[in-house]
C-alpha positions in Angstrom: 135.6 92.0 62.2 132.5 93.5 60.7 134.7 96.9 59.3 137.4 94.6 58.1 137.7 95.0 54.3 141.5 94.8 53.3 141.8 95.7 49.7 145.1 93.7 49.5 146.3 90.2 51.4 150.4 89.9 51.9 150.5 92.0 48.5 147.7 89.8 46.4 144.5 92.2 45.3 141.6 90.8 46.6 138.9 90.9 44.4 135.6 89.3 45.7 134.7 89.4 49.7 131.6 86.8 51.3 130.6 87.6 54.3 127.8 84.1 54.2 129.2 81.9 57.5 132.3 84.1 58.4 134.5 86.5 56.2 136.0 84.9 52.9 138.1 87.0 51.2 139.3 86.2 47.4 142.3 87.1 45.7 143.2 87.9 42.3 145.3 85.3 42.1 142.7 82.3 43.4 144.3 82.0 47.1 141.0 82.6 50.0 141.1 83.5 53.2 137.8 82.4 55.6 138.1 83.7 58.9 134.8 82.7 61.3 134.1 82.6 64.7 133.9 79.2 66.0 130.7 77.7 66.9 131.8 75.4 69.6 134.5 77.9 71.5 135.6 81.4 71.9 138.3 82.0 69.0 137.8 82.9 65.8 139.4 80.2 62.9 141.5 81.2 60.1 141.2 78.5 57.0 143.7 79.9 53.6 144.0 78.4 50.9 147.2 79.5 48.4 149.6 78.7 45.8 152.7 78.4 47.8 153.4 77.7 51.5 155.0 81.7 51.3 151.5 83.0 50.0 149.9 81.1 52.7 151.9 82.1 55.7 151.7 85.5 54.5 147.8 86.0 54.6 147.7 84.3 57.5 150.1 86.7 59.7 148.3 89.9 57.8 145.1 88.6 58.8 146.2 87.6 62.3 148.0 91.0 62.7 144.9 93.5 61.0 142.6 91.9 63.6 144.4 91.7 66.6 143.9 87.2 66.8 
């Protein structure tokens, strides 16, 4: 996860990238993506925030599909 760096998320630009407790990725638009490892098992956790249950979805599966989880 440390080379992941998409420059777009399910077609949104993203614009800002945080790498403080996880990976938060920020998108031009306002929608977020935090992907972290969890403290207390072995899988990493995806948390999106987005306009529209479509955007959502969306990063999820790219995010899920880029990194293999």
């Amino acid at each position: 996860m440390k080379n992941y760096s998409p420059t777009f998320l399910a077609g949104k630009e993203v614009i800002k990238e945080n790498r403080i407790d996880g990976l938060k990725l920020i998108c031009s638009d306002g929608s977020w993506v935090l992907v972290r490892a969890s403290g207390t098992e072995p899988i990493f956790r995806i948390y999106v925030e987005a306009g529209s249950t479509e955007d959502l979805q969306g990063i999820q599966r790219q995010v899920r599909d880029d990194l293999g989880i």
